[in-house]
C-alpha positions in Angstrom: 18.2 -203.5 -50.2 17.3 -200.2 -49.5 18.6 -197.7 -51.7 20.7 -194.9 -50.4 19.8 -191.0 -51.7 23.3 -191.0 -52.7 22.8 -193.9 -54.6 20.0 -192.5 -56.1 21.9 -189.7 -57.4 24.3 -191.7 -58.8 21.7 -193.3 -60.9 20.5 -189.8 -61.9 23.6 -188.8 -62.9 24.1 -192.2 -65.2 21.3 -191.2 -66.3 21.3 -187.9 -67.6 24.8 -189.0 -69.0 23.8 -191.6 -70.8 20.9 -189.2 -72.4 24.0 -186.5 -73.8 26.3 -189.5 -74.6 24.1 -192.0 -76.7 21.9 -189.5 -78.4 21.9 -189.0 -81.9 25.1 -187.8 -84.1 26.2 -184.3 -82.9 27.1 -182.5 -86.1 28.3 -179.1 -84.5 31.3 -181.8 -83.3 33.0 -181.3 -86.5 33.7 -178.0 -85.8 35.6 -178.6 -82.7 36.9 -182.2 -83.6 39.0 -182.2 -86.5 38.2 -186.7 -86.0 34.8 -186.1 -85.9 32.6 -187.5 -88.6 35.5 -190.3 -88.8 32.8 -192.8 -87.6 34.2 -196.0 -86.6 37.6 -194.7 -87.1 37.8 -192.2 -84.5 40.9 -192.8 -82.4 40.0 -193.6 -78.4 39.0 -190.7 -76.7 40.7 -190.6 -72.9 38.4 -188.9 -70.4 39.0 -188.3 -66.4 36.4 -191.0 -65.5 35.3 -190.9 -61.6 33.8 -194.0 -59.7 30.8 -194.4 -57.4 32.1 -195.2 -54.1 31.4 -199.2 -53.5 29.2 -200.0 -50.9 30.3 -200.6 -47.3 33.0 -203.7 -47.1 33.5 -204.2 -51.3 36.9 -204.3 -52.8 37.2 -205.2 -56.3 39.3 -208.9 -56.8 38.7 -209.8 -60.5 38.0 -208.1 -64.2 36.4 -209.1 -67.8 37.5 -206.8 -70.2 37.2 -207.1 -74.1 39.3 -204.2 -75.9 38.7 -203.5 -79.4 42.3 -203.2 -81.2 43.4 -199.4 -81.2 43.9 -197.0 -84.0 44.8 -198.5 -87.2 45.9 -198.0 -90.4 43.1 -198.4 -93.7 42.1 -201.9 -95.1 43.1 -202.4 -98.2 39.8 -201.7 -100.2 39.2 -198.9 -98.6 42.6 -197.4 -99.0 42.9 -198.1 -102.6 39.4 -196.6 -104.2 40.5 -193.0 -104.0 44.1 -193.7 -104.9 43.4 -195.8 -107.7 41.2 -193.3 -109.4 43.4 -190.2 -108.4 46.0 -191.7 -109.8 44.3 -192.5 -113.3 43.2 -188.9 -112.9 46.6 -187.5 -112.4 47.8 -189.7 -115.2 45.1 -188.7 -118.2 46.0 -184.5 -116.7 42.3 -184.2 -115.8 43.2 -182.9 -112.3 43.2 -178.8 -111.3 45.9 -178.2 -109.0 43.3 -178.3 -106.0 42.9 -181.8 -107.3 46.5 -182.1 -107.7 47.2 -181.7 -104.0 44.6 -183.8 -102.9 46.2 -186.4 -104.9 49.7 -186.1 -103.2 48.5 -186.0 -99.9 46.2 -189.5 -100.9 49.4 -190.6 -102.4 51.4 -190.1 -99.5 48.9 -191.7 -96.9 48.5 -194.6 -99.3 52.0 -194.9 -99.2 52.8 -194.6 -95.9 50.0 -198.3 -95.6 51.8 -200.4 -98.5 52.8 -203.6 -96.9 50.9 -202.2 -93.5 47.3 -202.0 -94.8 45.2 -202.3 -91.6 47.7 -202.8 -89.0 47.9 -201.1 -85.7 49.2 -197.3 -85.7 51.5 -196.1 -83.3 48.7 -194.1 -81.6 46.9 -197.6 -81.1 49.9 -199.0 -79.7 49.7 -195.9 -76.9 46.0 -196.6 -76.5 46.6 -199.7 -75.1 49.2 -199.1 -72.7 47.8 -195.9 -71.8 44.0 -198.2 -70.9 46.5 -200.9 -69.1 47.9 -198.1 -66.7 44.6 -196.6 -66.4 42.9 -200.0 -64.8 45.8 -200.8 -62.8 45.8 -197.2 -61.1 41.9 -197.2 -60.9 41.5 -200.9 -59.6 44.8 -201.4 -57.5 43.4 -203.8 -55.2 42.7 -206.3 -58.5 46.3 -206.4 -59.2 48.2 -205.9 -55.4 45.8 -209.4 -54.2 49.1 -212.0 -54.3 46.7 -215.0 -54.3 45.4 -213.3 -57.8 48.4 -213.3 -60.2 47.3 -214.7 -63.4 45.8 -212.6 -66.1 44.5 -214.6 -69.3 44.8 -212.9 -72.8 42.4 -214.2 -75.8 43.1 -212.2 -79.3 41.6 -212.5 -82.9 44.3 -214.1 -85.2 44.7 -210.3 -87.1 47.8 -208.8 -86.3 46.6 -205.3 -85.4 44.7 -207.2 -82.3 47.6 -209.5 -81.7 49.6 -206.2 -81.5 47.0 -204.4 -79.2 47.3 -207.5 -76.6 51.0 -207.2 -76.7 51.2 -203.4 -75.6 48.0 -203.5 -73.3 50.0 -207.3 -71.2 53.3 -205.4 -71.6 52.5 -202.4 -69.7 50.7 -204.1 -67.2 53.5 -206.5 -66.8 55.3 -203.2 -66.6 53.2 -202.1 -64.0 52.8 -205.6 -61.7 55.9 -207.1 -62.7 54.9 -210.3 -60.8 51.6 -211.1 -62.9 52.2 -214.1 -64.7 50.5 -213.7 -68.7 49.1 -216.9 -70.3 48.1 -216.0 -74.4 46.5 -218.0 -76.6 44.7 -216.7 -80.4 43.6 -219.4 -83.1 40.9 -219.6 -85.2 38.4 -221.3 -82.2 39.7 -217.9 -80.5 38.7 -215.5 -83.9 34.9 -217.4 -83.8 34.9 -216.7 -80.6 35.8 -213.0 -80.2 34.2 -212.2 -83.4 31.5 -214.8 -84.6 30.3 -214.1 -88.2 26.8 -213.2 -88.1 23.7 -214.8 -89.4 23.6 -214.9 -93.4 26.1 -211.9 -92.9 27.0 -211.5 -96.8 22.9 -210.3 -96.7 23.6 -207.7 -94.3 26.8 -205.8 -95.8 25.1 -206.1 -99.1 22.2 -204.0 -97.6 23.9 -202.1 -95.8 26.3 -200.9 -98.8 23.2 -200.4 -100.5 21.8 -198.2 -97.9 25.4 -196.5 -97.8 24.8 -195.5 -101.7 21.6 -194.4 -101.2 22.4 -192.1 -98.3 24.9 -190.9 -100.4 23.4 -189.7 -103.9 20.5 -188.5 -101.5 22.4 -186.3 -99.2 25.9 -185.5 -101.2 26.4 -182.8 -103.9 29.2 -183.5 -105.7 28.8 -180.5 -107.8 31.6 -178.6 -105.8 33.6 -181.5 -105.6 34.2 -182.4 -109.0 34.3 -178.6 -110.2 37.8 -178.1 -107.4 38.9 -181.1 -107.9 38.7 -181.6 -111.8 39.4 -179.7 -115.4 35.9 -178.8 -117.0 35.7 -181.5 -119.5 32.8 -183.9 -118.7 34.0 -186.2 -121.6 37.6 -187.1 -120.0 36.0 -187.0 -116.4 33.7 -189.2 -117.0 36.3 -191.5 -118.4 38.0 -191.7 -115.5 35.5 -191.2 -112.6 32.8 -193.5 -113.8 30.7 -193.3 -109.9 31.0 -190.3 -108.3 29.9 -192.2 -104.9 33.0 -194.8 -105.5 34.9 -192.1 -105.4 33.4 -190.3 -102.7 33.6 -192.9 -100.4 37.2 -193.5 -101.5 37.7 -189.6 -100.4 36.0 -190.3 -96.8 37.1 -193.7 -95.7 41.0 -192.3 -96.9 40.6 -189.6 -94.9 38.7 -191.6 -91.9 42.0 -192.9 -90.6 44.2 -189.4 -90.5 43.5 -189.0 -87.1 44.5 -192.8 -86.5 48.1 -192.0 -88.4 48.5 -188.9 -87.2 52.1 -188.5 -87.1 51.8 -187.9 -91.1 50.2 -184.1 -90.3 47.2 -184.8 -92.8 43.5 -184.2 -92.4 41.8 -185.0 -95.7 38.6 -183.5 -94.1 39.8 -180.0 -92.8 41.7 -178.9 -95.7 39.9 -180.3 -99.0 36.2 -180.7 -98.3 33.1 -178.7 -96.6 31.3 -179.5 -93.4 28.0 -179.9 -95.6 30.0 -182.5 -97.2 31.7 -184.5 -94.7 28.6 -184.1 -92.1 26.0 -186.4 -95.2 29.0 -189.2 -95.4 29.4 -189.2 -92.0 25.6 -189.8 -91.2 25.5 -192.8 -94.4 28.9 -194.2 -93.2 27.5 -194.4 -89.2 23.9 -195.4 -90.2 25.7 -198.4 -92.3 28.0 -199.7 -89.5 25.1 -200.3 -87.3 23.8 -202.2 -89.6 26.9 -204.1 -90.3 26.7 -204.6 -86.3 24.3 -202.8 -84.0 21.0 -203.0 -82.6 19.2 -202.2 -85.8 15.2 -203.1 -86.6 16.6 -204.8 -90.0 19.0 -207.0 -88.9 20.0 -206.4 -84.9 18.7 -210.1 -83.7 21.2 -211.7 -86.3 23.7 -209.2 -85.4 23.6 -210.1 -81.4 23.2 -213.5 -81.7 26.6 -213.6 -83.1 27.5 -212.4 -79.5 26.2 -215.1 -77.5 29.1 -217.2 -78.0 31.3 -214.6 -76.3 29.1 -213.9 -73.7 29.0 -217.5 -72.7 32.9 -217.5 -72.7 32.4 -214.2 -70.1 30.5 -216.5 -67.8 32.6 -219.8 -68.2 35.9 -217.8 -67.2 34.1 -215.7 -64.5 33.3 -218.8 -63.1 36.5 -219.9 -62.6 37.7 -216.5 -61.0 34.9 -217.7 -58.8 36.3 -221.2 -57.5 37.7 -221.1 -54.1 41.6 -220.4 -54.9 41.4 -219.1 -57.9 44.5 -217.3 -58.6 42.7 -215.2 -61.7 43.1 -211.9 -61.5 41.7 -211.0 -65.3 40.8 -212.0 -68.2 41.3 -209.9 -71.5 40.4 -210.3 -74.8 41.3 -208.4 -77.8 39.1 -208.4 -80.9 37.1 -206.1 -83.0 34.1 -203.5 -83.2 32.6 -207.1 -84.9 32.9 -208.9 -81.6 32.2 -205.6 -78.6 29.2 -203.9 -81.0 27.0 -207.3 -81.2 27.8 -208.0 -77.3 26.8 -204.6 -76.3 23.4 -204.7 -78.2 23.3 -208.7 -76.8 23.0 -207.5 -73.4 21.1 -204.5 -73.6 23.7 -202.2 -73.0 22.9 -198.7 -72.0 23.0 -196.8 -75.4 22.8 -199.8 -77.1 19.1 -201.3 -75.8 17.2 -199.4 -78.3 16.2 -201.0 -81.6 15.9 -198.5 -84.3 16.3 -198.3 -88.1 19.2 -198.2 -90.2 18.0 -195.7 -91.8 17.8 -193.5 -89.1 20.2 -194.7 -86.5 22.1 -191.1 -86.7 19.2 -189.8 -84.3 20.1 -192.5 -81.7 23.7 -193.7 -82.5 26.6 -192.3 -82.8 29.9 -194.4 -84.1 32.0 -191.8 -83.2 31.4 -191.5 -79.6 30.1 -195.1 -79.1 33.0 -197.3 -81.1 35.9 -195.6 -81.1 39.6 -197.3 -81.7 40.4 -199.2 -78.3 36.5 -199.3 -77.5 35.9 -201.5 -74.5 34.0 -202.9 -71.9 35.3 -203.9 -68.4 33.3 -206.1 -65.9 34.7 -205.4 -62.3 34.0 -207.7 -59.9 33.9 -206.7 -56.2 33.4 -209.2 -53.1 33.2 -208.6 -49.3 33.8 -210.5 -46.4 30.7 -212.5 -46.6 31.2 -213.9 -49.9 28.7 -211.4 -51.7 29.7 -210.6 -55.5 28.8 -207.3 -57.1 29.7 -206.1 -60.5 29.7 -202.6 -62.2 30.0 -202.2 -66.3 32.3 -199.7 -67.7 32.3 -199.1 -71.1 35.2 -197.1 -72.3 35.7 -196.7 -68.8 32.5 -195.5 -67.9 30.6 -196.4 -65.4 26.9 -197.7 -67.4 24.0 -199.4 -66.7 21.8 -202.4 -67.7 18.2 -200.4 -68.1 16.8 -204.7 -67.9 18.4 -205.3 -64.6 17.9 -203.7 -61.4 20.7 -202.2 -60.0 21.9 -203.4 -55.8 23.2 -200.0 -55.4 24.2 -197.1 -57.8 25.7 -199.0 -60.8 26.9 -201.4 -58.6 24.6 -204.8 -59.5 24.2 -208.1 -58.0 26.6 -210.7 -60.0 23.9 -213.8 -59.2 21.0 -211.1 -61.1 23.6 -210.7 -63.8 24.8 -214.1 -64.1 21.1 -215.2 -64.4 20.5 -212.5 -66.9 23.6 -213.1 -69.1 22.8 -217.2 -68.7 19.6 -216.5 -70.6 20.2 -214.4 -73.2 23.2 -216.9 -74.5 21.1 -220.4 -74.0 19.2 -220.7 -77.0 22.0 -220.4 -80.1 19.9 -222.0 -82.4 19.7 -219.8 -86.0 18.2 -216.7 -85.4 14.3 -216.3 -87.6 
C-alpha cells in the first residue's frame, strides 16, 4: 500500500519519540521528580496521549491488554532490611538525631505495610480505574458494538493483581454497565501471565551480585554513616555489619513513597543527596533488566518465558476473530515479570535492543519504561471488507514494531503480525 506523507510523518514522529523516551536514564529527572530514581517502583505516569487517525473505513471492534498491577506497597524483604537494622541502631543509642528521624519515618512506613506487605496502594487502586476510563473514552466504538459484550479477565493469584482487575472490570462495568465480566486466576493462569524464567535462581543471583558491585563502586557512604550515626566505629560496626545491606534497605524503603503517598514521606528528598540516590538508582535499574529485560547476559532466557503468554494473545485473538464472536476484550493482570519479558519477546520499540547489564542505564530506563500499572494494549480495527489492522500502545502510547513493516502510520497489518508473533512463540524448547 502506498504510504501517505501523513503517514510518513506519523512514523517520524514515533520515531523521534521513541529516541527521547527509551534513551538511557535521565538523571537531571530527579530534580523535577521527587519519584524519580524509584526504578520499578515509580507510580504510573498519566500523559494526554493523541491517536493517528485510522485509515479510511477502520473502526476499532476488539482489545488485548496486559496491565501490570498498580502502585504497591514494599515486599517483605525489602521493607524489613532498613528497619531491622535501624531499629537495632536506635536500640544500642548509636543513632544522631539525623539518624533518629530517619528512623521514625522508616518506622512509620514499615508500619503502615505490617499485615499489607506488597499489596496494592490506594493510588494503584486509582490507576486502574483511571486506565479503564481512559480506553473506554479513547476506544468507544470497542465498548458501544452490542454484538461485542463480553470482556475476559485473566490475573496472577497475588492479591495486589487480583485487586488491580477488580478496580480496572469495576469501572468499566461502571462505565458500559451492560458488559458482561467472566474472571478466572489459578496457578495455570500465574504460569501463564508470569512464567518463571530459564534457571531463573542464576539470574537474580547475578544480578544481586551485579547490584553490590554497582554499589560499593559508585556509592560513598562516608556522608551517610557520619549524619546518620554517633562516631564510634566499634558500636557501628556492631550493628551495621554491610554498609550496602543497609543501603539498599535505605533505597528500596524509600522506592515505594511515591506508591503510599498519602503518608507525606519521601525518604529520598529529605535524608539523602542526589549523588547518592542517582548511583542506586543506576545499580537498582541496571539489575531489573537483568532480572527481566533484553539484556546480552541473560535476555533469550528472559523472553522465552514470554512465549507462553504471547501464544495465549493469539489463541484469544483468534476467537475475537470467529464470525459472532461477542468478545469485546480480553485483560490480563500480572506483573513487570510477565509485560518486561513480552515486550523484549516481540521486539518492542525500546525494548529491541540487546545490551549489557552492566550498562543498560545508557539504553533503559525502569522508571519511564515499567512503571506501576505498565501496560500494553493491542487494538484491533476492521472495515467493511473484513481487513484487520492492529496498533500497539504501550502505556498508552502509540509504538512500533522496528521488525515489522508498518500498513500505515502505526497502524500494521494483523495477518504480518499474527505471522510474526506465531514464530517467535513456536519453538519453546529450553532456551541454550
Amino acid at each position: 500500500m502506498k504510504i501517505s506523507l501523513p503517514s510518513l510523518l506519523c512514523v517520524a514522529a514515533l520515531f523521534l519519540f521513541a529516541q527521547l523516551t527509551h534513551a538511557q536514564m535521565d538523571t537531571d529527572k530527579y530534580d523535577e521528580d521527587p519519584d524519580w530514581g524509584t526504578s520499578v517502583y515509580h507510580p504510573y505516569i498519566f500523559r494526554e496521549e493523541l491517536d493517528t487517525k485510522a485509515p479510511k473505513g477502520f473502526k476499532p471492534f476488539y482489545i488485548s491488554h496486559y496491565g501490570r498491577h498498580g502502585s504497591r506497597r514494599q515486599t517483605a524483604s525489602n521493607c524489613k532490611n532498613a528497619y531491622e537494622i535501624m531499629t537495632k541502631a536506635d536500640q544500642a543509642g548509636i543513632l544522631t538525631p539525623e539518624g533518629r528521624a530517619l528512623y521514625k519515618d522508616i518506622a512509620t512506613l514499615y508500619q503502615y505495610h505490617e499485615g499489607m506487605m506488597g499489596e496494592l496502594a490506594p493510588r494503584g487502586a486509582r490507576e486502574h480505574r483511571m486506565l479503564a476510563r481512559r480506553m473506554r473514552e479513547r476506544f468507544p466504538a470497542v465498548f458501544r458494538n452490542k454484538k461485542r459484550s463480553d470482556v475476559f479477565c485473566q490475573s496472577s493469584t497475588v492479591p495486589r493483581c487480583l485487586v488491580s482487575m477488580a478496580n480496572f472490570t469495576s469501572s468499566l462495568q461502571h462505565e458500559v454497565p451492560r458488559l458482561n465480566f467472566d474472571y478466572i486466576t489459578g496457578e495455570k493462569y500465574m504460569d501463564l501471565l508470569a512464567h518463571d524464567f530459564y534457571k531463573s535462581s542464576e539470574i537474580f543471583a547475578s544480578d544481586n551480585r551485579l547490584f553490590d558491585s554497582l554499589t560499593r563502586a559508585n556509592v560513598n557512604p562516608e556522608r551517610i554513616m557520619q549524619t546518620f550515626f554517633i562516631d564510634d566505629k566499634a558500636r557501628v560496626g556492631a550493628i551495621v555489619t554491610d554498609t550496602v545491606k543497609l543501603l539498599k534497605g535505605f533505597y528500596t524503603t524509600g522506592a515505594v513513597c511515591g506508591c503510599v503517598e498519602e503518608l507525606g514521606i519521601n525518604l529520598y528528598k529529605t535524608y539523602f543527596t542526589k549523588d547518592e540516590i542517582v548511583p542506586l538508582a543506576i545499580a537498582y535499574n541496571n539489575r531489573i533488566f537483568g532480572n527481566y529485560g533484553h539484556s546480552t547476559e541473560f535476555g533469550d532466557r528472559c523472553s522465552w518465558a514470554a512465549k507462553w503468554l504471547l501464544e495465549d494473545i493469539l489463541n484469544r485473538a483468534d476467537k475475537a476473530m470467529e464470525p459472532g464472536s461477542t468478545l469485546a476484550a480480553d485483560l490480563r493482570f500480572g506483573h513487570d515479570t510477565g509485560i518486561m519479558p513480552l515486550a523484549a519477546l516481540i521486539r518492542l520499540e525500546g525494548f529491541d535492543r540487546q545490551v549489557p547489564r552492566a550498562e543498560a542505564h545508557k539504553y533503559f530506563d525502569t522508571a519511564v519504561m515499567m512503571t506501576m500499572a505498565t501496560n500494553i494494549q493491542l487494538v484491533f480495527y476492521r472495515n467493511r471488507n473484513g481487513l484487520i489492522l492492529v496498533k500497539i500502545l504501550y502505556n498508552e502510547k502509540e509504538t512500533l514494531i522496528p521488525e515489522l513493516s508498518a500498513y500505515d502510520g502505526p497502524y500494521y497489518k494483523w495477518s504480518d503480525v499474527r505471522a510474526y508473533f506465531a514464530k517467535l512463540c513456536a519453538d519453546k524448547s529450553d532456551p541454550v
